[in-house]
C-alpha positions as CSV (number, residue, x, y, z in Angstrom):
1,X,55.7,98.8,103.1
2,X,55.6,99.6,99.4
3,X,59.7,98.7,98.7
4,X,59.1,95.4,100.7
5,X,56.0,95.0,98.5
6,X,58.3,95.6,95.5
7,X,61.1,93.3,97.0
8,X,58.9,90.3,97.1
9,X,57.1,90.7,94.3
10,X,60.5,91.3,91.9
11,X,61.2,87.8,92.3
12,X,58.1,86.8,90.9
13,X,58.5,86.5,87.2
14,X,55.3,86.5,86.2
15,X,53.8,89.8,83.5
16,X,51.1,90.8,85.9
17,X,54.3,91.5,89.1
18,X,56.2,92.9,86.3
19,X,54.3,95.8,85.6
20,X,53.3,96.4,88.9
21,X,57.3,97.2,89.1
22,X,57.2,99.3,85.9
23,X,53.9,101.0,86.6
24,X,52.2,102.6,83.5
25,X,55.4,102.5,80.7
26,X,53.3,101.1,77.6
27,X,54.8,103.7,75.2
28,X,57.9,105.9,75.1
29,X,57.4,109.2,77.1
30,X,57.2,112.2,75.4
31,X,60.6,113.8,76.9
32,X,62.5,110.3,76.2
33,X,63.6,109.8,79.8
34,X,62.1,106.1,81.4
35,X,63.5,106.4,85.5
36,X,62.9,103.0,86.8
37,X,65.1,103.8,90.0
38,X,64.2,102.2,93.2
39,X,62.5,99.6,92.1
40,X,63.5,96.8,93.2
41,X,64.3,95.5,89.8
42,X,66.3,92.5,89.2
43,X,66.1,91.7,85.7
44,X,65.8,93.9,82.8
45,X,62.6,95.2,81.6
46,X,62.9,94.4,77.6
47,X,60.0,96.0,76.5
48,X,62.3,99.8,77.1
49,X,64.1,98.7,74.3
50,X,62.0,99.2,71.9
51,X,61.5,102.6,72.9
52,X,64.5,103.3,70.1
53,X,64.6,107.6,70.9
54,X,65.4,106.8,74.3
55,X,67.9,109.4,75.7
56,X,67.8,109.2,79.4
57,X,67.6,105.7,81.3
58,X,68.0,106.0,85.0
59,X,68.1,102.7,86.5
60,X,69.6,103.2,89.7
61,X,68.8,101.6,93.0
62,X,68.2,98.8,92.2
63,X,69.7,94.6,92.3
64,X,70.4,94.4,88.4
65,X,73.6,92.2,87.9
66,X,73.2,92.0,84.2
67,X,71.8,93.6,81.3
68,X,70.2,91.9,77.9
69,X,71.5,92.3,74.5
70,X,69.0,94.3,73.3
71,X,69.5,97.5,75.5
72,X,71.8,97.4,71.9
73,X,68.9,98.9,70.0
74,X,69.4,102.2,72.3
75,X,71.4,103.8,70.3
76,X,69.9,107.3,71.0
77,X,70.9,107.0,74.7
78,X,73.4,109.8,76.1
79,X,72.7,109.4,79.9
80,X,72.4,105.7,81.7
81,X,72.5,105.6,85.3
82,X,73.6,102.1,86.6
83,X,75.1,103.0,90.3
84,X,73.7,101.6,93.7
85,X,73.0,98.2,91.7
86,X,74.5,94.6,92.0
87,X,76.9,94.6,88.6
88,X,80.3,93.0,89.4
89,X,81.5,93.7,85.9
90,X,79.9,96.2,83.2
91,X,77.9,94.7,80.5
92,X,79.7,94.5,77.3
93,X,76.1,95.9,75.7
94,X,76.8,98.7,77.6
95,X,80.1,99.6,75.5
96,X,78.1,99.6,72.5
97,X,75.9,102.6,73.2
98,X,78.2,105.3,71.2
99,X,76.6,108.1,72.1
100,X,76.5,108.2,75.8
101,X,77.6,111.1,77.4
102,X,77.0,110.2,81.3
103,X,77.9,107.1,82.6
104,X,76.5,106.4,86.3
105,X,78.2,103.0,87.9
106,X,79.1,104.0,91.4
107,X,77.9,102.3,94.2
108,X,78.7,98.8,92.7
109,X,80.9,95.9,92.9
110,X,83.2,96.4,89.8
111,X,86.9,95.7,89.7
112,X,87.6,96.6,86.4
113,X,86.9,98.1,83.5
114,X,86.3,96.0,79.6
115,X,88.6,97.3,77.2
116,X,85.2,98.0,75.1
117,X,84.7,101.3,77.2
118,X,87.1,102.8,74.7
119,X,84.8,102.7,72.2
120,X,82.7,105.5,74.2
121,X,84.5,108.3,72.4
122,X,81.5,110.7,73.5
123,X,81.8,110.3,77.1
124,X,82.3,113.4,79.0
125,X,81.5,112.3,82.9
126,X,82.0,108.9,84.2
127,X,80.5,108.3,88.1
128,X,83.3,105.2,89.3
129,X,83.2,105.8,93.3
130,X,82.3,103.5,95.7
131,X,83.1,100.2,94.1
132,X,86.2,97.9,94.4
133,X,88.7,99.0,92.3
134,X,92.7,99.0,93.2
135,X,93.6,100.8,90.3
136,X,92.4,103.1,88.0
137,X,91.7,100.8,84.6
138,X,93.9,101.8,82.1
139,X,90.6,102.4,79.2
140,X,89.5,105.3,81.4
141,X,92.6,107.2,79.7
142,X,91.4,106.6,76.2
143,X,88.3,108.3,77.0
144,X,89.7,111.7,75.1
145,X,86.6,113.8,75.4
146,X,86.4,113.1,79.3
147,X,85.6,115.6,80.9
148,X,85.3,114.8,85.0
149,X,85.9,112.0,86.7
150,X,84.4,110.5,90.0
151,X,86.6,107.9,91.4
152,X,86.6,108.7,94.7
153,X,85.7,105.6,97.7
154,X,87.8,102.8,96.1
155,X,91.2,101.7,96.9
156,X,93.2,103.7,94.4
157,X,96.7,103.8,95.6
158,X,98.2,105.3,92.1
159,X,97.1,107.1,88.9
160,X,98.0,105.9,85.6
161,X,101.2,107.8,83.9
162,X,98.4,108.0,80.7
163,X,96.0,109.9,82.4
164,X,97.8,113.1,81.4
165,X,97.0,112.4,77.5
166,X,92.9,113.5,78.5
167,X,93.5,117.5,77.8
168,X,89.6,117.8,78.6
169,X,89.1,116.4,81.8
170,X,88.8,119.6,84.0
171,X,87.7,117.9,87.3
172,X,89.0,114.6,89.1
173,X,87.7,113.6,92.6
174,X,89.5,110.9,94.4
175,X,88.6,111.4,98.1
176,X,88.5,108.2,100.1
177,X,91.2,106.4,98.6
178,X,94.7,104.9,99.5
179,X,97.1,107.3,97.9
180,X,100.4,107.6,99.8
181,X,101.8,110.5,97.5
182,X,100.3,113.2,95.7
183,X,99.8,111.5,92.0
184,X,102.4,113.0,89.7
185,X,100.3,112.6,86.8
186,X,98.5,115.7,87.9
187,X,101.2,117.8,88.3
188,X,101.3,117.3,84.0
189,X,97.7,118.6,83.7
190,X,97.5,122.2,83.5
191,X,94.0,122.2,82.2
192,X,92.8,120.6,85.5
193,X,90.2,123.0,87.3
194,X,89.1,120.8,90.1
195,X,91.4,118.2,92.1
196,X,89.6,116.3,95.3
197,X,92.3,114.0,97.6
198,X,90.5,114.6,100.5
199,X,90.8,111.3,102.7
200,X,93.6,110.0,101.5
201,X,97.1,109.1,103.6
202,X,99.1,112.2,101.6
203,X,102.1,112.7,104.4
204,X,103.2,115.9,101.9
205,X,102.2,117.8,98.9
206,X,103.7,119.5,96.1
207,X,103.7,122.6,94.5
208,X,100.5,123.3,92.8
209,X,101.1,126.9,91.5
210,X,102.7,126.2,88.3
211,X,99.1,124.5,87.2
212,X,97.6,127.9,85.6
213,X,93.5,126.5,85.1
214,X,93.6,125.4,88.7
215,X,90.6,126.9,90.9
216,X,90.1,124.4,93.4
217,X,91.8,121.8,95.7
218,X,90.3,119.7,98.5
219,X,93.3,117.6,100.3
220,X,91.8,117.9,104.1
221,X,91.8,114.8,106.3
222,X,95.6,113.5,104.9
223,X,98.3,113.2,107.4
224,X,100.3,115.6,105.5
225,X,102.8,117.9,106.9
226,X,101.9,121.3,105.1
227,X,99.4,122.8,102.8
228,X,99.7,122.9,98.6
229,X,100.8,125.6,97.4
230,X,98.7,127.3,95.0
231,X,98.5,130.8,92.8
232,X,96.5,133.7,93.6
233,X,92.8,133.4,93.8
234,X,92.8,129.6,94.1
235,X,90.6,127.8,96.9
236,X,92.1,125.7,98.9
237,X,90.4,123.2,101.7
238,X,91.9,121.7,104.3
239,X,94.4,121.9,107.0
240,X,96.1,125.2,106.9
241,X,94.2,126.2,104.0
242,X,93.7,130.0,105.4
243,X,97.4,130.5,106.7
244,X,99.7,132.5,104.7
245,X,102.7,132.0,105.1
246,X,102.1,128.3,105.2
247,X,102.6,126.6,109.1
248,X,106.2,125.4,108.2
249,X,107.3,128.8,107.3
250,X,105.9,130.5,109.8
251,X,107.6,128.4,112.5
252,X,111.1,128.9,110.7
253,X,109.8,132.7,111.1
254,X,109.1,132.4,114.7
255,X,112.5,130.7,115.3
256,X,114.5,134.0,113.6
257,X,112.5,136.1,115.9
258,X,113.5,134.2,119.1
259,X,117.5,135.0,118.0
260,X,119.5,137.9,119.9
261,X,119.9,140.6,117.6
262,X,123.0,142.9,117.4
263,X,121.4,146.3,117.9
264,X,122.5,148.4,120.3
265,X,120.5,149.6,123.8
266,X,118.4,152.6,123.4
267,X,119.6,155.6,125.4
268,X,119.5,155.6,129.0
269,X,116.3,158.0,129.5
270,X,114.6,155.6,127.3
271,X,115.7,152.5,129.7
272,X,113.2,150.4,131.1
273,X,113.3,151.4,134.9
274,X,115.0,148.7,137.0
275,X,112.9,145.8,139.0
276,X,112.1,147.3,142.4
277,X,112.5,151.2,141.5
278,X,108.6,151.6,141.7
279,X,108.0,150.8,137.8
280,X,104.9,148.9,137.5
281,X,105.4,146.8,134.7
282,X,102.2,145.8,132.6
283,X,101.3,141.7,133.5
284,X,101.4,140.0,130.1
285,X,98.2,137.9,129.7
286,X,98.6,133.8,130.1
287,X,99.1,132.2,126.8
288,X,96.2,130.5,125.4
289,X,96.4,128.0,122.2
290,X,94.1,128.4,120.3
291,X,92.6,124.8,119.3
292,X,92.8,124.1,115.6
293,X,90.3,124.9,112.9
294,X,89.7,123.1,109.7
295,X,86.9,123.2,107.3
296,X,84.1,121.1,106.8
297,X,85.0,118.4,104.0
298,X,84.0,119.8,100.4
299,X,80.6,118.9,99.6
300,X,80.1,118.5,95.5
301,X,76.5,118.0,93.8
């Protein structure tokens, strides 16, 4: 009852609905953080920009489309949380808040990216999944202090050649895309520790061995014909991800095996005794496949 309280009363413009929205946020709070998630907010509240120490703003979940040119005057800010709103393209205000660090806009509408994002030269995580982009805007690769990067849920279907130029991005999650091939941009990031292409349409996958900070790929639920390889001690999830050697391999193995070999009979007191001589031979047990395991998907907080 109380969000379709909220839901009606956000459309009433009016000082005394406002604050019933905002509830008691007359003065900055003491820790610098306003949350005004799940609100049903659907315009800015201006007065929490005069609150000009502001370091944390969490507006998520809620049906903001744009933001007001003041938000400016937070130039304190280092975490904003945007996602699960109504935005169809970032604020431009937003690109002018140099010292964010965390950048929340998943769950949206967005396409693209402004060019202004470049000038966030202290960004170290950007949230970019679920929204409706095709390709990865080419500003996210002049974010040189990146350090992970959530695009997964879009319709990716490449990554750009640039990407490799971000030396600090560590982790890159791009389940739930369209991605044919294994992006070859990654194979040019040795510093990459995390790399999520779990739901994708990946038919094969390269080598991953040769990436020395690698410690974990997810790449289950791809229609893909073997497993990455990877060095010692990295986790892998997904099909095949326990088997060593890989399924391919091993069936190459198997088909040695079935070959006649060359050697000659063992002596005849160490014959097998011939059918019908009295021998009982031990009954081999009916063959019984196994059905296929694969791990749960890889669950990150």
């Amino acid at each position: 009852m109380g969000n379709s309280l909220r839901a009606i009363i956000a459309f009433i413009p009016s000082d005394n609905c406002q604050k019933y929205l905002l509830g008691d946020l007359e003065e900055m709070p003491i820790d610098r953080m306003v949350d005004l998630s799940s609100r049903q907010l659907r315009r800015f509240p201006l007065r929490v920009c005069s609150f000009r120490e502001l370091v944390k703003l969490y507006l998520s979940d809620n049906n903001l489309h744009q933001l007001p040119p003041e938000l400016e005057q937070l130039q304190n800010l280092q975490i904003l949380a945007l996602d699960f709103n109504s935005f169809q393209e970032l604020p431009r205000v937003v690109c002018t808040l140099r010292q964010l660090c965390i950048l929340y806009l998943g769950n949206n509408k967005l396409y693209d990216l402004p060019l202004e994002l470049g000038l966030l030269q202290n960004l170290k995580t950007l949230w970019l999944e679920s929204n409706r982009l095709s390709q990865l805007p080419e500003v996210v690769c002049e974010l040189r202090l990146l350090k992970t990067l959530h695009a997964s849920s879009n319709a990716l279907r490449a990554l750009p050649a640039r990407l490799r130029g971000l030396r600090e991005l560590r982790t890159i999650w791009l389940s739930g895309n369209l991605l044919a091939d294994f992006p070859p941009v990654l194979l040019h990031m040795p510093f990459l520790e995390v790399i999520d292409v779990d739901r994708n349409a990946i038919r094969s996958f390269p080598s991953l061995a040769h990436l020395p900070g690698l410690k974990l790929v997810i790449y289950d639920h791809n229609p893909c014909r073997n497993a990455p390889k990877v060095a010692k001690g990295v986790r892998r999830v997904g099909r095949w991800a326990e088997e060593t050697p890989e399924p391919r391999k091993r069936a190459e193995l198997g088909r040695e095996e079935e070959q006649p070999d060359d050697k000659e009979p063992p002596p005849p007191d160490t014959q097998p005794q011939p059918e019908g001589s009295g021998g009982q031979e031990e009954a081999a047990p009916a063959g019984a496949a196994g059905d296929g395991w694969s791990p749960a998907p890889f669950s990150a907080v």
